[in-house]
ROTORVEX-476049 format. One record per residue (C-alpha): residue in three letters; x, z, y. Coordinates in nm, 2 decimals, decimal comma, padded with zeros to 4 digits, always signed. Layout:
<atoms>
[atom ALA; [X; Z; Y]]
...
</atoms>
This chain:
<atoms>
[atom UNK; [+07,61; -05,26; -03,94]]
[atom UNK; [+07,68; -04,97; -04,08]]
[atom UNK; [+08,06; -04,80; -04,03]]
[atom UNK; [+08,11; -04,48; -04,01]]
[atom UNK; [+08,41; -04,28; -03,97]]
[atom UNK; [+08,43; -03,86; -04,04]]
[atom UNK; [+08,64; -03,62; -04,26]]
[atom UNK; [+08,49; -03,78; -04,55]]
[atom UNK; [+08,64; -04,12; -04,46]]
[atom UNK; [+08,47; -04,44; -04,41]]
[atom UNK; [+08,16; -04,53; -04,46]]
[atom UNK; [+07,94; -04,87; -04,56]]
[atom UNK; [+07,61; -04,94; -04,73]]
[atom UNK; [+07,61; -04,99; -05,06]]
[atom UNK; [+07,26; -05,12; -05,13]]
[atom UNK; [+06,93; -05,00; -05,20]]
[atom UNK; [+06,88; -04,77; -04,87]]
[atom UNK; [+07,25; -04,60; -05,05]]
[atom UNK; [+07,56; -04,53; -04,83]]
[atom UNK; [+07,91; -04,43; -04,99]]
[atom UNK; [+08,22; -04,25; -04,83]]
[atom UNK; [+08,55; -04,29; -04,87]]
[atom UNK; [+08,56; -04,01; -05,08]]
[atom UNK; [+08,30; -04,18; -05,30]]
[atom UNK; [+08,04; -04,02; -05,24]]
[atom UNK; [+07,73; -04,18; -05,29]]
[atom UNK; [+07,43; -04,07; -05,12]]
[atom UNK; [+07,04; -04,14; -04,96]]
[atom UNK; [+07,06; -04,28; -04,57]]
[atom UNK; [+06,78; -04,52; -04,53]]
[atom UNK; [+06,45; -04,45; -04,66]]
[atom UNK; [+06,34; -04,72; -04,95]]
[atom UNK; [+05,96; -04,72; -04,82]]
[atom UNK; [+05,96; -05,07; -04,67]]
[atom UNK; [+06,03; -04,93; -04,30]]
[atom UNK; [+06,36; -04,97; -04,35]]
[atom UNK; [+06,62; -05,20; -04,40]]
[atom UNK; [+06,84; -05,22; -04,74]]
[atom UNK; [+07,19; -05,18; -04,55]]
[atom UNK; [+07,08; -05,16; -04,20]]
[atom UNK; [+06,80; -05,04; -03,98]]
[atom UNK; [+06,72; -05,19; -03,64]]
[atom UNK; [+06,61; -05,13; -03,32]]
[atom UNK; [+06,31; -05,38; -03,43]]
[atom UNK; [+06,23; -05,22; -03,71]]
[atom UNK; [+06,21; -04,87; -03,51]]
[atom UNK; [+05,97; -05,04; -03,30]]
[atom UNK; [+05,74; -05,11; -03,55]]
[atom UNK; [+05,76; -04,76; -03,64]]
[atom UNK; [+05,73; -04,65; -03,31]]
[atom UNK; [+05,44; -04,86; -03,23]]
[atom UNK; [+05,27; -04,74; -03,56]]
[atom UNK; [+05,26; -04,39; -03,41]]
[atom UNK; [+05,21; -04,42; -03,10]]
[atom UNK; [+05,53; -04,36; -03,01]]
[atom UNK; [+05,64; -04,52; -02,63]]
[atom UNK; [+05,99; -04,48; -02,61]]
[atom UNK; [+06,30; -04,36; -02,80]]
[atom UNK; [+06,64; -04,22; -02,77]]
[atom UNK; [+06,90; -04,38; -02,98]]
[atom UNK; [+07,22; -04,15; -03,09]]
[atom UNK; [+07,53; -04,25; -03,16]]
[atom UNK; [+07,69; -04,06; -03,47]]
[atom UNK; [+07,92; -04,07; -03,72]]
[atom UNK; [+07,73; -04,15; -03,98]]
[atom UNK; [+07,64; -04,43; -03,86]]
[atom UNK; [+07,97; -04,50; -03,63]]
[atom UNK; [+07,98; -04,59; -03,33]]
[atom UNK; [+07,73; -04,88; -03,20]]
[atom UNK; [+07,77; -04,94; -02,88]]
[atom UNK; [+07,80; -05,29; -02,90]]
[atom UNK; [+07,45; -05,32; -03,08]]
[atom UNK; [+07,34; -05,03; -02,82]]
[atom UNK; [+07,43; -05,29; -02,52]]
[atom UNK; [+07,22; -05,51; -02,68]]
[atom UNK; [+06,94; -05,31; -02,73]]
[atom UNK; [+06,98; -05,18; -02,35]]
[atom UNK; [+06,95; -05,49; -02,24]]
[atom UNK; [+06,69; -05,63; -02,43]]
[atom UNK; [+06,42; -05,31; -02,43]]
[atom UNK; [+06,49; -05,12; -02,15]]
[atom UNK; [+06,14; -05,00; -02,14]]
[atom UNK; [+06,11; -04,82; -02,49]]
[atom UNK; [+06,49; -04,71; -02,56]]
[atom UNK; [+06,75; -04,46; -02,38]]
[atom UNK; [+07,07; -04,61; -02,62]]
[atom UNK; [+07,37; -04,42; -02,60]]
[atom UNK; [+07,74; -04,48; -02,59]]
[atom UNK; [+07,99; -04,28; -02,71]]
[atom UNK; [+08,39; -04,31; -02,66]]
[atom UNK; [+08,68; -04,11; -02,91]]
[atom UNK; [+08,84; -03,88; -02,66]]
[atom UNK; [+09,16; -03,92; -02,85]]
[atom UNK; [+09,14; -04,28; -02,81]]
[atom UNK; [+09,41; -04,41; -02,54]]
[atom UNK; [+09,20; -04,59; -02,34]]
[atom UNK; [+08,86; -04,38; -02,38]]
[atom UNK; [+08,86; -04,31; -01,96]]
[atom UNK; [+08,86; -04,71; -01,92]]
[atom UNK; [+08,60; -04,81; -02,19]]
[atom UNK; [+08,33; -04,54; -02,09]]
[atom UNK; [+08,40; -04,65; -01,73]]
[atom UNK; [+08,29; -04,96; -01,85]]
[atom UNK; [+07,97; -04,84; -02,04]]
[atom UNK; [+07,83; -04,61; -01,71]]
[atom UNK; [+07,95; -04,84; -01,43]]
[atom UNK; [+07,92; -05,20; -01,57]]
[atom UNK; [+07,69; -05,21; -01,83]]
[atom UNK; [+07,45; -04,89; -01,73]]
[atom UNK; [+07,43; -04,66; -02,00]]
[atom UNK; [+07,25; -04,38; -01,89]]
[atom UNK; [+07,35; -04,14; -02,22]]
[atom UNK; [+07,66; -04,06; -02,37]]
[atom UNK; [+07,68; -03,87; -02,69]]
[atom UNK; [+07,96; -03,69; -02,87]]
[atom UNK; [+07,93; -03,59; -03,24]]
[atom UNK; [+08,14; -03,33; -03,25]]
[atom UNK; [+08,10; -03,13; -03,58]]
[atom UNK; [+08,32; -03,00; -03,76]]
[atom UNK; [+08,11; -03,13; -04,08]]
[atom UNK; [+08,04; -03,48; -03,97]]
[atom UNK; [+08,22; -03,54; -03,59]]
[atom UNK; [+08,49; -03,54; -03,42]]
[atom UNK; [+08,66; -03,23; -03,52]]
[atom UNK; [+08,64; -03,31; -03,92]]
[atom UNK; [+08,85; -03,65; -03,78]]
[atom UNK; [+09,10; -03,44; -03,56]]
[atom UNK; [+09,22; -03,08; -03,52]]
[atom UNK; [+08,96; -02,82; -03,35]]
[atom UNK; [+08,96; -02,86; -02,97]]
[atom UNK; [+08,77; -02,71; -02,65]]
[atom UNK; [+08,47; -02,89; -02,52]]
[atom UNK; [+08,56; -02,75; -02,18]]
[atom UNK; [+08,92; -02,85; -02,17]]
[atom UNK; [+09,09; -03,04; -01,95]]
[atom UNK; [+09,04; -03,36; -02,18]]
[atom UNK; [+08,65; -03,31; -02,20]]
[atom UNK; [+08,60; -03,17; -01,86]]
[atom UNK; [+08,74; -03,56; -01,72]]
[atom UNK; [+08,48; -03,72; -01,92]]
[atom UNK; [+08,19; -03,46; -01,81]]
[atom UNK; [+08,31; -03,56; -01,47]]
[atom UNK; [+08,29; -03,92; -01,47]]
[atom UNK; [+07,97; -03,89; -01,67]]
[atom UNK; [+07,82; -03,66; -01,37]]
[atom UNK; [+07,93; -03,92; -01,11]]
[atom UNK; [+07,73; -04,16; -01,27]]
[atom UNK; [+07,41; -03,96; -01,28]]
[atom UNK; [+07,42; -03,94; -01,66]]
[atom UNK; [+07,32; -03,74; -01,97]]
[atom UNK; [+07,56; -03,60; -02,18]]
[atom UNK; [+07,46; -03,49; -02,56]]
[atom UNK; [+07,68; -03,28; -02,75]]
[atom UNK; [+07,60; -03,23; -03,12]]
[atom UNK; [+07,77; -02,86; -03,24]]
[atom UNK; [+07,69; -02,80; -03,58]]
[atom UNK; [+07,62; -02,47; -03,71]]
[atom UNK; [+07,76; -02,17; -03,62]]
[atom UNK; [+07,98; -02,14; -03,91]]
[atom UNK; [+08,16; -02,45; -03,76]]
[atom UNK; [+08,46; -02,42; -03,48]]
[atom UNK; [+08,26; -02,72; -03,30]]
[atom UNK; [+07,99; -02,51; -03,29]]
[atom UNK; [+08,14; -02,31; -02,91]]
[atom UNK; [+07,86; -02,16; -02,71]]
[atom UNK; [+08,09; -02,01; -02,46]]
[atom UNK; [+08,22; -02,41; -02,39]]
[atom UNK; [+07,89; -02,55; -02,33]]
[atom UNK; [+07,82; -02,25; -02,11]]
[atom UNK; [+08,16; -02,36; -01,87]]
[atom UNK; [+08,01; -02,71; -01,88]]
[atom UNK; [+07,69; -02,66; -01,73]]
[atom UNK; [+07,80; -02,42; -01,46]]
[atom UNK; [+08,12; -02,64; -01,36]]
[atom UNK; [+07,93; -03,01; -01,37]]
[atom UNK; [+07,60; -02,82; -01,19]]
[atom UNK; [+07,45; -03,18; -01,17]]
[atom UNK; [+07,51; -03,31; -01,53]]
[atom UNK; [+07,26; -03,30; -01,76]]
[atom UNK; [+07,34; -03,16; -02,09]]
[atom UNK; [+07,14; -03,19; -02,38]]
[atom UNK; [+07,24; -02,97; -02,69]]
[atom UNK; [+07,12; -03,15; -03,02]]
[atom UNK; [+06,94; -02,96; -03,33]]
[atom UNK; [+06,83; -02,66; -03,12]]
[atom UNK; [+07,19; -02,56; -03,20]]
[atom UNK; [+07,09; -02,55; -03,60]]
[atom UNK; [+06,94; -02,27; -03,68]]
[atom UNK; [+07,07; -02,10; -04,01]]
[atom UNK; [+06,87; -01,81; -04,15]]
[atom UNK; [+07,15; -01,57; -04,18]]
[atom UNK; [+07,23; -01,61; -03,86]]
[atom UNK; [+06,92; -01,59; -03,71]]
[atom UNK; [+06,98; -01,30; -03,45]]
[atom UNK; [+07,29; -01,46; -03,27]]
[atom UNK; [+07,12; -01,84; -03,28]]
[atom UNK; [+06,88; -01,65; -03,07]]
[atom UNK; [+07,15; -01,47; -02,88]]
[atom UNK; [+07,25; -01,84; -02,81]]
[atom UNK; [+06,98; -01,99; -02,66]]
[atom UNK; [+06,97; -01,67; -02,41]]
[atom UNK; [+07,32; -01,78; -02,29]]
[atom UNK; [+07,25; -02,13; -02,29]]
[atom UNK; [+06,90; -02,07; -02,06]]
[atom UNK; [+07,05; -02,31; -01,75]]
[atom UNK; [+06,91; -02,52; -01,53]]
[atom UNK; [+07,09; -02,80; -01,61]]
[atom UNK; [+07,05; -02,77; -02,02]]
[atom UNK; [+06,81; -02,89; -02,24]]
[atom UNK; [+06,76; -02,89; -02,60]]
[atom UNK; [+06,65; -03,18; -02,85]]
[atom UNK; [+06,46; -03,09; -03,21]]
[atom UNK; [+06,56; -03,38; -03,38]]
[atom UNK; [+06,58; -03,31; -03,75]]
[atom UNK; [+06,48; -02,94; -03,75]]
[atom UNK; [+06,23; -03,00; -04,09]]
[atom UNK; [+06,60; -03,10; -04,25]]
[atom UNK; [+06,79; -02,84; -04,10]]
[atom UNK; [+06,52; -02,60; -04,22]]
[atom UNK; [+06,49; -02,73; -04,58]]
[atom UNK; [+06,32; -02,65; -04,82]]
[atom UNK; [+06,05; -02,60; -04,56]]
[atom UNK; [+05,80; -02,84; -04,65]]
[atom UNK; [+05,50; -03,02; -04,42]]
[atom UNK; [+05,37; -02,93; -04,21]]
[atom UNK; [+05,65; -02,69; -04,19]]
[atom UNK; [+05,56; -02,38; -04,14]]
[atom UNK; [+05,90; -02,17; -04,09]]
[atom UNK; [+06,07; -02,46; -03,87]]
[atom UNK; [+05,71; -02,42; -03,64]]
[atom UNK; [+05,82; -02,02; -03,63]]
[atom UNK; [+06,17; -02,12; -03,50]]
[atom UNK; [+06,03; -02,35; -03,26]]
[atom UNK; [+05,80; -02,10; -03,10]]
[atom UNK; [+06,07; -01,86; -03,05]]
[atom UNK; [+06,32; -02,11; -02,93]]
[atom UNK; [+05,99; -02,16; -02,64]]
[atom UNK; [+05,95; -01,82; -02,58]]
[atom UNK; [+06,36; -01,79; -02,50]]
[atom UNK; [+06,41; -02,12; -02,31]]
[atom UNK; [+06,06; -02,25; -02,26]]
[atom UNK; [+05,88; -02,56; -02,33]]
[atom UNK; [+06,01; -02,76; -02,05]]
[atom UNK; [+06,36; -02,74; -02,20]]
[atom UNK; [+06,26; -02,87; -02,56]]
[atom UNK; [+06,23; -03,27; -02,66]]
[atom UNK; [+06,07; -03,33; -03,01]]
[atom UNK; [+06,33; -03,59; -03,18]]
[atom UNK; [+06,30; -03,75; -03,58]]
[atom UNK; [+06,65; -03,77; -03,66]]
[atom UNK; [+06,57; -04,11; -03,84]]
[atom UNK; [+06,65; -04,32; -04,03]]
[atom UNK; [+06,86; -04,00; -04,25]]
[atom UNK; [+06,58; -03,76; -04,14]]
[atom UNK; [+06,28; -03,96; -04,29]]
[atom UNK; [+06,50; -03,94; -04,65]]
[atom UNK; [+06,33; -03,65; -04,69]]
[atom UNK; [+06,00; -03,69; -04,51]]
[atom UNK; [+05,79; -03,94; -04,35]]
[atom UNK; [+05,83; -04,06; -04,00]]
[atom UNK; [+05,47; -03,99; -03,98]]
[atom UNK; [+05,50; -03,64; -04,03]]
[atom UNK; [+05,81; -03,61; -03,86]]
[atom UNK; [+05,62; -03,72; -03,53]]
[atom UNK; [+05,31; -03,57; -03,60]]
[atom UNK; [+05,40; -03,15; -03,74]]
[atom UNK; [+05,43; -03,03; -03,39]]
[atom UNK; [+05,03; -03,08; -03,28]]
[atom UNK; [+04,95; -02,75; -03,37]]
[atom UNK; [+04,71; -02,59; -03,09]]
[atom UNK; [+04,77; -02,25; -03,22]]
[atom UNK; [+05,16; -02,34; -03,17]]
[atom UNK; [+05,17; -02,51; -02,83]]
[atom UNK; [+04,89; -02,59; -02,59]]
[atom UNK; [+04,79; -02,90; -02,50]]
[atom UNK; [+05,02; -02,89; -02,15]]
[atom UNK; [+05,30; -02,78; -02,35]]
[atom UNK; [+05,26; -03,05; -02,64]]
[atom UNK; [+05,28; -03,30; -02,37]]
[atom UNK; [+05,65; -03,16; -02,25]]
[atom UNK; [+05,83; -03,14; -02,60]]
[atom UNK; [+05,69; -03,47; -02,69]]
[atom UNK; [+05,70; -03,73; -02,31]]
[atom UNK; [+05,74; -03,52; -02,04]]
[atom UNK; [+06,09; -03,36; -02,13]]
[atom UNK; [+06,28; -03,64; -02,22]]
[atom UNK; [+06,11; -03,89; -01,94]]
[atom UNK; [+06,25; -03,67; -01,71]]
[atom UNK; [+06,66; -03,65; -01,89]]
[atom UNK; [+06,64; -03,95; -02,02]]
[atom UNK; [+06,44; -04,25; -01,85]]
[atom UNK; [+06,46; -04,10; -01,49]]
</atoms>
C-alpha cells in the first residue's frame, strides 16, 4: 500500500495509476499500461516484468514516495530470495531507529538499507538539513558495516543541501568495509555538468559504487534510445569505470514516462560499452554489492 511521507505531506493512491499529496497535488505514479496495478504495484507484478525481459534479479528501494515498506520488503525477502535484494530503511530521528534496524540486519537479514535523503523528496524536506557523516549517521553506517551490509544514499541534485559530496567521501574512508552505493549517478544537471564530474573524481573509492536508475527521467526531455543520457553514462565510465556502475529502472515512477522495455534495453549499445563491460553495469556489478 501506498504511504508516503515527504515535505509535501502524505501521500495515497487515488485511482487510476494517480497518487495525491497532502498538498493536493495530483500526479502520474503507476503506469496505466496493464503492468501495473491501479493503487499498488507488487513484487509479483515486477516479476512478470522482469521475467518478460529477461531480467534475473532486482533491487527493491525503499523511498518516500512510496514510504517506507519494510514490512512488505520482509515479505518479499522471505518469499524470493533468489530474484530480489529488498531494502529496509529506518528514520534516524525516530527514537528507537538503533533497535528496529537492529532488528531488520540481525533477525530478519536484510542485506540493504536505504536512506532517501533529499532535500526534494527525503528526509531533509521532513526535518532540518543534517550531516550524513555525523555522529547520528556514522552509528548507523556502523552497525550496518558490522553486519556485512549495503548502504544506499539517495542525494538529490546539487542544488540540494542533501546533496554533500564531502559527507559521502568521510563515509567511505571511516566504514572502509561498508559498501556504499550512491543512487542516480549523483543526478546529473546540465548546468552543472563540470562539478557533477568533479564529483564522481572525489567519490572514485574502493568501497563506492554508483546505480543509474532513472537517468532517461533525470535527463528529460531526452528521448529513446537516449542519446544525451548514453553521453553522461560514458563519461561517468571513463571517471569511475564500468565496474562501479549498476543499470537500475527506477520503476514503477520511472516507466510513467517510458517503457520498462526500453528502460532495460537503451544501454546495449556496442559502440557505448563492449560486450564485457555491458555484462558489469547490467549482472555483474550489482551481484557482487548486492546478492553476495
Amino acid at each position: 500500500m501506498l504511504a508516503g511521507y515527504c515535505r509535501r505531506g502524505e501521500l495515497r493512491a487515488v485511482g487510476n495509476g494517480k497518487a495525491q499529496w497532502g498538498s493536493g497535488e495530483v500526479f502520474d505514479l503507476l503506469p496505466q499500461n496493464g503492468d501495473y496495478g491501479e493503487e499498488n504495484f507488487t513484487a509479483e507484478m515486477a516479476l512478470k516484468l522482469m521475467d518478460r525481459n529477461e531480467v534475473e534479479k532486482a533491487v527493491l528501494m525503499n523511498g518516500s514516495m512510496y514510504g517506507f515498506q519494510n514490512i512488505y520488503h520482509e515479505e518479499i525477502l522471505e518469499k524470493y530470495p533468489d530474484r530480489f535484494c529488498p531494502s529496509c530503511e529506518v528514520d534516524p530521528f525516530a527514537t528507537n531507529h538503533m533497535e528496529a534496524l537492529t532488528r531488520f540486519l540481525e533477525e530478519k537479514h536484510f542485506h540493504l538499507v536505504k536512506f532517501e535523503v533529499s532535500s526534494g523528496g527525503g528526509l531533509m524536506g521532513c526535518h532540518d538539513p543534517f550531516d550524513l557523516s555525523g555522529d547520528r549517521m556514522m552509528e548507523i553506517y556502523r552497525l550496518i558495516e558490522k553486519n556485512h551490509g549495503v548502504v544506499a544514499l539517495d542525494v538529490g541534485d546539487i542544488l540540494m543541501e542533501s546533496h554533500q559530496t564531502a559527507a559521502l567521501m568521510r563515509i567511505a574512508d571511516r566504514c572502509p568495509d561498508l559498501k556504499v552505493v550512491i543512487c542516480h549517478l549523483l543526478a546529473p544537471m546540465r548546468e552543472k555538468r563540470r562539478e557533477w564530474k568533479a564529483e564522481l573524481m572525489m567519490l572514485s573509492q574502493a568501497n563506492i559504487w554508483f546505480d543509474i536508475a532513472a537517468m532517461p527521467k533525470i535527463m528529460a526531455p531526452d528521448a529513446y534510445p537516449y542519446p544525451e543520457t548514453k553521453e553522461y553514462l560514458a563519461e561517468a565510465a571513463g571517471i569511475v569505470g564500468t565496474k562501479k556502475l549498476m543499470w537500475g529502472t527506477d520503476a514503477p515512477f520511472a516507466a510513467t514516462q517510458d517503457t520498462y522495455e526500453h528502460l532495460a534495453d537503451y544501454l546495449a549499445d556496442i559502440d557505448l560499452f563492449t560486450e564485457e563491460e555491458l555484462a558489469d553495469i547490467y549482472y555483474n556489478n550489482a551481484a557482487c554489492v548486492y546478492f553476495s
